[in-house]
C-alpha positions as CSV (number, residue, x, y, z in Angstrom):
1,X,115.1,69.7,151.7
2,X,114.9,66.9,149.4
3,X,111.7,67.3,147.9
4,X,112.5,71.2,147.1
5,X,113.9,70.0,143.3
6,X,109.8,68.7,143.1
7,X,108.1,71.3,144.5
8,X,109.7,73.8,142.5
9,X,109.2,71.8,139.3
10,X,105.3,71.2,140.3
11,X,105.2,75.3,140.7
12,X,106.9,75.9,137.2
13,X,104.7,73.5,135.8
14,X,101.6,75.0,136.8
15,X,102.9,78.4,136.1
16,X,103.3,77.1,132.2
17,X,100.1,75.5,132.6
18,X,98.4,78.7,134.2
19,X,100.0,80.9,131.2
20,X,99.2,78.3,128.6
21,X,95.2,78.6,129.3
22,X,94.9,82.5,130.5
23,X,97.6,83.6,127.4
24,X,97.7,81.0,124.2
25,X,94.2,79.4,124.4
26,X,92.0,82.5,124.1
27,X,94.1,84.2,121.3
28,X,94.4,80.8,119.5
29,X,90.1,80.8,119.7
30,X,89.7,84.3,118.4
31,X,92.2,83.4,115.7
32,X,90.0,80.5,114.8
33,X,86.8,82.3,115.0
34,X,88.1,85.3,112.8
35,X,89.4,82.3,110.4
36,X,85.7,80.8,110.1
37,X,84.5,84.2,109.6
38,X,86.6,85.2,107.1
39,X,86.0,81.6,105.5
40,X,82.1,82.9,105.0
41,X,82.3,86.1,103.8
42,X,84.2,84.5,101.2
43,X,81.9,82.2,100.2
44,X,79.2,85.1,100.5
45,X,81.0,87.1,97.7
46,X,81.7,83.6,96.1
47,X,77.8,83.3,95.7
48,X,77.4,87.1,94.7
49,X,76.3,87.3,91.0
50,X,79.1,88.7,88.3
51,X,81.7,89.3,91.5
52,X,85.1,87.6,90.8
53,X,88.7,87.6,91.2
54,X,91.4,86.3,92.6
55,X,93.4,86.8,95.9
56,X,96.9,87.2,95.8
57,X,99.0,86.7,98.9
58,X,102.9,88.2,99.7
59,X,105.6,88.1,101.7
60,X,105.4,91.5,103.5
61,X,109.0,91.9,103.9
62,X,109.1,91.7,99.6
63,X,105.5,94.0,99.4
64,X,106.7,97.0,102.6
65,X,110.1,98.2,103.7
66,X,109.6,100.9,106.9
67,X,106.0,100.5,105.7
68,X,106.0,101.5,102.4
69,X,105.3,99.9,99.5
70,X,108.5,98.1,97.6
71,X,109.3,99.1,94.0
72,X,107.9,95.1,93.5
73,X,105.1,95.6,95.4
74,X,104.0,98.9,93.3
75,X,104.5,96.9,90.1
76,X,102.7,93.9,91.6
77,X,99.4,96.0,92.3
78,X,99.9,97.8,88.6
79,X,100.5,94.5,87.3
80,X,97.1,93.4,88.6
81,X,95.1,96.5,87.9
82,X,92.7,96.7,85.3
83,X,89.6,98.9,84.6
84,X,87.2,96.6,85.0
85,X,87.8,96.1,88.8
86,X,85.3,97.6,91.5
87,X,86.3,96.5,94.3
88,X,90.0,96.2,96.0
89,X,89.5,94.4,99.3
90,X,93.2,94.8,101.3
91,X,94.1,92.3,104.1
92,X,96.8,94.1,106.1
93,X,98.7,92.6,109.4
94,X,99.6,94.4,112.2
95,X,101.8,96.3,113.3
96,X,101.2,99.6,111.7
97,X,98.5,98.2,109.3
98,X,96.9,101.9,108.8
99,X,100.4,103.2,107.5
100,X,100.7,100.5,105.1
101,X,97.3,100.8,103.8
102,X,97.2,104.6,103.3
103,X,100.2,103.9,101.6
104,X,98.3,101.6,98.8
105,X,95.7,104.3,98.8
106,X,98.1,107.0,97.9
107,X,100.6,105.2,95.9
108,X,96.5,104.1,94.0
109,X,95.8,108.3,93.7
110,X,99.5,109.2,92.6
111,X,98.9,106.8,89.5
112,X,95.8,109.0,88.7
113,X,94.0,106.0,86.9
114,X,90.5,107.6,85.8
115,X,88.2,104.5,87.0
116,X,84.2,105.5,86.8
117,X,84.1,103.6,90.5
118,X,86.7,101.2,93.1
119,X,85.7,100.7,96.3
120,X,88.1,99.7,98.5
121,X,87.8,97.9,101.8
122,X,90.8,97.5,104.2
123,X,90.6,94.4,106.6
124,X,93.0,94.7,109.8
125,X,94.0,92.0,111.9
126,X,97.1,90.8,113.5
127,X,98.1,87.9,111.3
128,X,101.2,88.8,109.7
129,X,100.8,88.4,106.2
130,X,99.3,90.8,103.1
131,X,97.3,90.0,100.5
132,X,94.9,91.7,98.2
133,X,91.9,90.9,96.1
134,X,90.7,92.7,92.7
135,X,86.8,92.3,92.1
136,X,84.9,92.6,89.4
């Protein structure tokens, strides 16, 4: 009956251990890999000829309320739009990502800006954060 206070620590410590490598490590390494890969398609579109602009990160809880965009996030994306842009690359967290990006697309369409082409291409992942990128 002594030992019982060590037994039960040695079994909650490999229970934290046990969780630690079959819960944290593999998410941290997919985290890491999506990182790197984001990382290089970066500096791919870096390298592409005439393609710039600049990334702009947000607080979500500033850019969506219930998932829709803010009155500051609306006037953020106007405030960055200009004609010249092609491309409008979107990096939306989880949850609900789909929700909040449709909502960019249609809040986009209800401004009924006449561009000749804007591609836009919507990058879901669970980091929570939001950011956006204009190219030209």
């Amino acid at each position: 009956m002594k030992y019982i206070g060590w037994i039960v620590s040695l079994i909650l410590l490999a229970g934290v251990f046990a969780a630690y490598k079959t819960q944290y490590v593999p998410i941290k390494r997919d985290i890491d890999k999506l990182e790197k890969e984001i990382a290089m398609w970066e500096d791919v579109l870096k390298n592409e000829k005439g393609l710039i602009g600049d990334r702009n990160r947000f607080p979500l809880d500033r850019f969506f309320k219930d998932n829709k965009l803010t009155p500051y996030g609306e006037v953020e994306i106007l405030r960055k739009f200009s004609m010249e842009y092609k491309n409008l690359e979107l990096y939306v967290s989880a949850p609900r990502a789909l929700e909040r990006a449709a909502d960019i697309m249609r809040f986009l369409d209800e401004q009924r800006i006449e561009y000749r082409t804007l591609r836009c291409i919507v990058v879901i992942d669970s980091v929570e954060r939001f950011e956006y990128k204009f190219s030209k």
